[in-house]
C-alpha positions as CSV (number, residue, x, y, z in Angstrom):
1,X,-13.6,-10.8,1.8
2,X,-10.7,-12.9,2.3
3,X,-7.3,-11.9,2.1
4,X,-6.4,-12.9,-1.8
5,X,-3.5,-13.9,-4.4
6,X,-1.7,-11.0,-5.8
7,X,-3.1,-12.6,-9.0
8,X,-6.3,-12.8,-8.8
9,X,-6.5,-9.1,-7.0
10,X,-8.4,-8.4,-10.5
11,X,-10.9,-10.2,-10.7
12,X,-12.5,-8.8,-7.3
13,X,-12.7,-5.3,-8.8
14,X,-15.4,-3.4,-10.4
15,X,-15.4,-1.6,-13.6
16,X,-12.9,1.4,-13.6
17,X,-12.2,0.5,-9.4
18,X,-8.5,1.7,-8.5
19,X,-5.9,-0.2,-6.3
20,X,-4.9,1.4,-3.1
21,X,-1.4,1.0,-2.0
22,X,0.0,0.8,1.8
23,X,3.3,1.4,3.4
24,X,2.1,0.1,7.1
25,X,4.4,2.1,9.5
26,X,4.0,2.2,13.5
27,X,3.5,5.4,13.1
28,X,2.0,6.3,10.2
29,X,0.5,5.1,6.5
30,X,1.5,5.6,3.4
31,X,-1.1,5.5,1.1
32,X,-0.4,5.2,-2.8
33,X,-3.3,5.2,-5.6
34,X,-3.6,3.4,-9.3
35,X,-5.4,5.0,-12.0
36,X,-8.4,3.6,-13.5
37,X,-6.5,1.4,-16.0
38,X,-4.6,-0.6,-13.2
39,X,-1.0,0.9,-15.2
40,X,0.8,3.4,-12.4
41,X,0.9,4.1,-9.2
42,X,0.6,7.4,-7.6
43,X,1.5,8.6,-4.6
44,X,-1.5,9.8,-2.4
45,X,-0.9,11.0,1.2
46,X,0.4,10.1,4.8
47,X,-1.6,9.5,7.3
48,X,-0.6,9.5,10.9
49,X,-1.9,6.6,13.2
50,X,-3.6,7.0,16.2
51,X,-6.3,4.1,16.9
52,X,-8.1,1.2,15.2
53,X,-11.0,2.9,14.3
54,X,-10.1,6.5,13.6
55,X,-7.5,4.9,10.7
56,X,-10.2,2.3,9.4
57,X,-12.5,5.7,9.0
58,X,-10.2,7.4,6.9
59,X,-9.1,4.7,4.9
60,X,-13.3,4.0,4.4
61,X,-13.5,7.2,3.4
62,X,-10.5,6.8,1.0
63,X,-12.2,4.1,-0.8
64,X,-15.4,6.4,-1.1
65,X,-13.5,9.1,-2.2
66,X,-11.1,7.4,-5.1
67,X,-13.2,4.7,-6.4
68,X,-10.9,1.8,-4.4
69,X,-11.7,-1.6,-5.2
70,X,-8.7,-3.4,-3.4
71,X,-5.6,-2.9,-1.7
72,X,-2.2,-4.0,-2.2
73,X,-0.7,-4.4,1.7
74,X,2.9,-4.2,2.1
75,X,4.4,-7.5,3.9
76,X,7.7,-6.3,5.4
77,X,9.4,-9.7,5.3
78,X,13.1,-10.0,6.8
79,X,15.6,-10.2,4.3
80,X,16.1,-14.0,4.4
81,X,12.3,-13.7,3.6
82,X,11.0,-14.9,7.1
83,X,8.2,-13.2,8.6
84,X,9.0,-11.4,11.8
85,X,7.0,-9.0,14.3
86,X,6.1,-6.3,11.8
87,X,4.6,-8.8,9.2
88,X,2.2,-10.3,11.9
89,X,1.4,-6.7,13.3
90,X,0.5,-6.2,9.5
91,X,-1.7,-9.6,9.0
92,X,-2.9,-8.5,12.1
93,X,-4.1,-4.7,10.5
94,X,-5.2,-6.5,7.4
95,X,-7.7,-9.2,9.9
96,X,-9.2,-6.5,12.1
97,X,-10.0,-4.1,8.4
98,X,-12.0,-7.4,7.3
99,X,-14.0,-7.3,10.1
100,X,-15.5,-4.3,9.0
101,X,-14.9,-4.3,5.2
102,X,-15.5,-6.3,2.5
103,X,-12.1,-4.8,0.4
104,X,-9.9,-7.5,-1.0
105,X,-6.2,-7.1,0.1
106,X,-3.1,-8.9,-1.6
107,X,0.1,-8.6,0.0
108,X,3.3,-7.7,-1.9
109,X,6.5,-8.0,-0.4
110,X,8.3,-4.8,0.6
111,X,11.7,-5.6,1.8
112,X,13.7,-2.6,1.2
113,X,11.1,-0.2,-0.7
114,X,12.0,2.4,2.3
115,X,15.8,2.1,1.5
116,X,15.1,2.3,-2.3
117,X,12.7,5.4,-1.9
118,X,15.1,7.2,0.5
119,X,17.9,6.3,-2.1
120,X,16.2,8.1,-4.6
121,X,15.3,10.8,-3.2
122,X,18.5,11.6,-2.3
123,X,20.7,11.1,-5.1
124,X,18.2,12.1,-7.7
125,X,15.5,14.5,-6.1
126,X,18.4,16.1,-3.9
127,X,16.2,15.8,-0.6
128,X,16.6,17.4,2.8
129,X,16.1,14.9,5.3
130,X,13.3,17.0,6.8
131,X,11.1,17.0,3.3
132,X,12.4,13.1,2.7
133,X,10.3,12.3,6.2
134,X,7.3,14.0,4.8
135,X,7.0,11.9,1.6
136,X,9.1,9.0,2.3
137,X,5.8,7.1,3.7
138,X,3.3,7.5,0.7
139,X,6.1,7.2,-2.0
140,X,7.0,4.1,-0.4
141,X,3.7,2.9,-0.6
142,X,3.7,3.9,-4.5
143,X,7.0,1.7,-4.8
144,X,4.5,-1.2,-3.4
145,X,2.0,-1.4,-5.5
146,X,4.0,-0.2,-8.7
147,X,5.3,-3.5,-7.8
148,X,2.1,-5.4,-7.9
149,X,0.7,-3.5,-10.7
150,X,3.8,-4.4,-12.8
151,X,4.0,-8.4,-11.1
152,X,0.4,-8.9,-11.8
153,X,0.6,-7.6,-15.6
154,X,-2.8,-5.8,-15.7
155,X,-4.4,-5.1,-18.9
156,X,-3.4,-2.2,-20.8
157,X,0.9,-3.0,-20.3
C-alpha cells in the first residue's frame, strides 16, 4: 500500500478499523489509538526502539490486537516547514514498514506536538519531569492523530 493523502486515509479502512497514531522518536514510539468511530484519540503506550524488525513485530501485533486499519505518521517538519534529517529518517521508517505491510499511512505534520504536550502537562497535570518522560511519547502521538482525526472531519463530528 502506498503512502496516502491525509484525506483519503478513510476510504482504505474496513468496517469499525481504528487509526493508529505515531510519535517517531530515535529512541522510542509513541503509539496513540482512535476508537471505532474515527472521533478521539487515545493514548496507547511507548515502545522503546531497538531494531527494524523487532519494532515492525510489535507494531504487527498492534494492528492484530486493536483492529488498526491505518496509521497516521508524524512528519517532524522544521519550523519554516522544510523537511530536515528526522523527516527522511521517518519516510524512511514509513518505506521499510511497506515492505512488509500492506497498512496505509498518512502523514500529519507535528511541529511542536512535543512542546505542546510537555506544556500541558505541566501547567495543567502538574508533572514531575520523571512521570512527564514516561508519557510524553504516546500522548504526543495522541496530539498527532487528534490532529488528523479533527483535519480529516470523519463521520460522526
Amino acid at each position: 500500500m502506498p503512502i496516502v493523502e491525509l484525506s483519503s486515509l478513510k476510504s482504505h479502512l474496513g468496517p469499525k478499523q481504528r487509526l493508529l497514531g505515531l510519535d517517531l522518536g530515535s529512541k522510542t514510539i509513541g503509539l496513540a489509538v482512535s476508537d471505532p468511530s474515527l472521533i478521539i484519540a487515545s493514548p496507547l503506550e511507548t515502545i522503546r526502539r531497538t531494531k527494524f524488525t523487532a519494532d515492525a513485530r510489535c507494531l504487527t501485533d498492534l494492528h492484530k490486537q486493536q483492529q488498526i486499519g491505518g496509521w497516521v505518521l508524524g512528519l517532524p517538519l522544521e519550523m519554516d516547514g522544510q523537511e530536515g534529517p528526522r523527516c527522511q529518517s521517518t519516510r524512511q521508517f514509513a518505506q521499510n514498514f511497506m515492505a512488509i505491510s500492506n497498512i496505509p499511512i498518512a502523514y500529519w505534520d507535528e511541529r511542536l506536538s512535543s512542546s505542546a504536550v510537555n506544556r500541558f502537562l505541566v501547567s495543567e497535570a502538574d508533572m514531575t519531569r520523571k512521570r512527564r518522560g514516561q508519557v510524553v511519547d504516546k500522548m504526543a502521538a495522541a496530539y498527532i492523530l487528534q490532529g488528523a482525526l479533527d483535519a480529516i472531519g470523519l463521520p460522526g463530528r
